[in-house]
N, C-alpha and C positions, 0 to 999 in steps of 0.2 A: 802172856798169850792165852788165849782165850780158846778150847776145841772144839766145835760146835758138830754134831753127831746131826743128820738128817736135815744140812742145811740148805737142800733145795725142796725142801717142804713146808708146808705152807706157816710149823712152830717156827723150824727150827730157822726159817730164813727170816722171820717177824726176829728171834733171837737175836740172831746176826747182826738185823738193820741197825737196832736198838744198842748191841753193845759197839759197834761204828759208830753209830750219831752219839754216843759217847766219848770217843776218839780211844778206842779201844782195839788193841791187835786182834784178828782174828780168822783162826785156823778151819775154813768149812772141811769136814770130811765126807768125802763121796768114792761112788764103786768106781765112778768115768770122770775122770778129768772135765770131759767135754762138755757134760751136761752141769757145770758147776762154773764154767768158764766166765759167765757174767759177773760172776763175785770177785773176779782180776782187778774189774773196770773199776768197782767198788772200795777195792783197796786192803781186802782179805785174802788170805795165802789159801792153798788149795791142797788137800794131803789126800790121797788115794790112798784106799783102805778095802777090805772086804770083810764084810761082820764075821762070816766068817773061818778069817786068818787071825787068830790072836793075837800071833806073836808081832804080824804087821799094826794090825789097831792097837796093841799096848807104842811099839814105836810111836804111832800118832799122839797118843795118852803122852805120852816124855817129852814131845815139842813143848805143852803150853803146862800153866799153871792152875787152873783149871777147867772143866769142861761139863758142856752140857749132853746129856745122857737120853736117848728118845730110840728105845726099840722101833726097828722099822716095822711095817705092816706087812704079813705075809700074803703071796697070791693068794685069794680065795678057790684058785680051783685043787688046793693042796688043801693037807691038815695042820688049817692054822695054828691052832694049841702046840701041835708039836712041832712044826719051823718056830714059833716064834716062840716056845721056854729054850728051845736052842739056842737063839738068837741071844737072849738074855743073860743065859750062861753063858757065853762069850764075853760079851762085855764085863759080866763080873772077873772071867778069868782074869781080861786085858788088864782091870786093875790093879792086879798083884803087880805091884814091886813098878808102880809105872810110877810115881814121883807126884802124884798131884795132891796137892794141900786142901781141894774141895772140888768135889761133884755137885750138881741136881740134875735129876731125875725128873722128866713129865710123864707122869700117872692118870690115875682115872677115879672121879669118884666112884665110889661103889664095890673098888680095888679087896679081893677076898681070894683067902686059897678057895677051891675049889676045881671039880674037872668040867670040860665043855661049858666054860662061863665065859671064853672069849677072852678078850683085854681087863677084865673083872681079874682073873687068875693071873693070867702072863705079867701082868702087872703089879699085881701081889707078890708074884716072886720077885722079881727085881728088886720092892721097897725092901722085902724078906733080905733078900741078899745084901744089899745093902744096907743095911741094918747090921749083917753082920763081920762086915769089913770095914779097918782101919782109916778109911778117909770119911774126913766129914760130908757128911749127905745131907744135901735138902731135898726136899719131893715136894713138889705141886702136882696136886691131884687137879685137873682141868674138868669143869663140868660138862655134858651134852654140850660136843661141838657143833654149832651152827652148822657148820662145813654140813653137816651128817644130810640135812638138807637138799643139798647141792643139787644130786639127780631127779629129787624131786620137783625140785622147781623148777628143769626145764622141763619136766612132763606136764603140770601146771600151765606155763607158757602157751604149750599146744591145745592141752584139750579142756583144761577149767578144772582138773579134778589132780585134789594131792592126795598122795597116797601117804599112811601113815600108820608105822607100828605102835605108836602110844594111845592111850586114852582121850581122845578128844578133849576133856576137859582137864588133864591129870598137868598139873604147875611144876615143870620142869624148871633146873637149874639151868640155864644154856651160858656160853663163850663163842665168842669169835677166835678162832685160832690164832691170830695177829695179839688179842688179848694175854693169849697163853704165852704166846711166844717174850711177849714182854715183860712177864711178870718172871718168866724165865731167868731173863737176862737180867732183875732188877735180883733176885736173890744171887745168879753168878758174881756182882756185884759186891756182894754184901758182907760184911764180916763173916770173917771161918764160922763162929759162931751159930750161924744163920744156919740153921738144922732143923730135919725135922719136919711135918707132914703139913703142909699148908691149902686150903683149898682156893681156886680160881672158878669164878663164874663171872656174869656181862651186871648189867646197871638194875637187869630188873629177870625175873622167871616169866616164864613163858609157856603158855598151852600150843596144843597142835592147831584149837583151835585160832589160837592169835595167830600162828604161822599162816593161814587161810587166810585170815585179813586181812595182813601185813600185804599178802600176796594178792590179792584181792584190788589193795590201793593203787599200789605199784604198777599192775598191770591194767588196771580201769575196768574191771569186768569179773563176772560172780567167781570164786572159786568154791568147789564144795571139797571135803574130805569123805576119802574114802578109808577106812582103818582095818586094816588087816589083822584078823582074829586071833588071837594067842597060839588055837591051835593049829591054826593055818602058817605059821611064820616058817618053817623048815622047808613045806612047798615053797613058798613065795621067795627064800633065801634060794634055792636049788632051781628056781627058773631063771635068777640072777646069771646062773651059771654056777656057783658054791659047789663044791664036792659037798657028799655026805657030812665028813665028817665036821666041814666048817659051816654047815649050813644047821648043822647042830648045835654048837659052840655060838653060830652068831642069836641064834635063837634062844638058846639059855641065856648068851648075855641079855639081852633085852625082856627075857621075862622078870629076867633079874632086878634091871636096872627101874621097870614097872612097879615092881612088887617092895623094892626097897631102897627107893630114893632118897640119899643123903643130903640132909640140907641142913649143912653147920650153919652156927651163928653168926659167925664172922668170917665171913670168905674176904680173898682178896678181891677187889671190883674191877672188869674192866671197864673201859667205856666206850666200846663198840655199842651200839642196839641193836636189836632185830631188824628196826628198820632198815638203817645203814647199811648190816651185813648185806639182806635182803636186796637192796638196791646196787649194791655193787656188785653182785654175783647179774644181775640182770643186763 
């Protein structure tokens, strides 16, 4: 049995499909039953859980054999950094004494201690953590999720202009979340073995300004980009609606992720494209 953490989201249910179309048992955990109910039809069992209750999510942890690990996203109008290193420490706790023979973990490249860095940090501890307990751990660090897009392109849609916290020109690693989620389930797969920090990204890198194009095709009419200033990004986070403190956090992350972009050698590939994504989100 197979536990899948975050599995009406857009990894962890790509994880899901993929270890099914496997013919592979498999346990989604969620806060509501209800909103997890289509995975019935599918032929996956359903554990109700709350991040958290510990001692309920290590319960979930002792159903299956192993499980896939995806801190959830905290509300932006809270202080992210601090629900979600909570969040995180949970999960590590749940793993004491729950029985399972192998974890992985979905990370972020760029993944660094650090404070107010966003998912850079919160996810650095986890591998951290991880790292220092008895079950074997793989990590896939996922590169710039396409997803990240999403609200921009339907503002796009309307008025011709994307908005854009990267550099125009600056060659980003991007994924398709579906991407991630699979590369997920190909290491929950994998021999115990199968440890250790691996990265995921799509078939090729990508500028903001190819995201304009892409966008551009798609839709049959100019798009321009509009790029929001480095030192502008805490406003422009905090008009989102972000509290202070996460509109701080998401702004470090992204200076961060500007300033010191990871690009291994050998990532794992998916093979979504930009285009694809693009077009299916449309």
């Amino acid at each position: 049995m197979y536990i899948v953490m975050g599995g009406t989201g857009h990894v962890g249910s790509a994880a899901a499909d993929a270890l099914l179309r496997r013919g592979e048992e498999v346990t989604i955990v969620t806060r509501s039953t209800e909103s997890a109910s289509s995975w019935q039809a599918k032929g996956a069992s359903i554990a109700e859980a709350d991040i958290n209750d510990v001692d309920g999510l290590r319960d979930v942890f002792r159903m299956g054999r192993r499980a896939l690990l995806l801190n959830p996203p905290a509300d932006p109008s809270e202080d992210t950094d601090a629900v979600e290193r909570r969040t995180v420490d949970n999960i590590l706790a749940a793993l004491d004494g729950c029985g399972l023979e192998k974890v992985v973990a979905v990370s972020t490249y760029g993944a660094a201690p650090g404070d107010r860095i966003g998912d850079l940090g919160t996810l650095w501890r986890l591998e951290n953590g991880l790292a220092q307990q008895g079950i074997p751990a793989a990590v896939n660090r996922g590169a710039y999720y396409m997803s990240n897009w999403d609200g921009f392109i339907a503002a796009a849609r309307e008025s011709g202009s994307l908005a854009t916290m990267l550099p125009t020109d600056l060659k980003m690693p991007m994924v398709a979340p579906a991407d991630v989620g699979e590369a997920a389930a190909q290491r929950l797969v994998s021999d115990v073995d199968d440890v250790g920090i691996e990265y995921v990204e799509g078939p090729q890198r990508y500028t903001a300004a190819d995201v304009a194009g892409v966008l551009a095709a798609q839709l049959q009419r100019d798009v321009r980009l509009e790029v929001v200033a480095p030192d502008h990004l805490e406003a422009t986070f905090a008009a989102f609606g972000f509290s202070p403190a996460a509109a701080s956090s998401y702004a470090g992350m992204t200076r961060r992720t500007i300033s010191t972009v990871e690009l291994p050698d050998a990532p794992r590939r998916g093979t979504t494209t930009l285009e694809q994504y693009v077009k299916s989100v449309l």
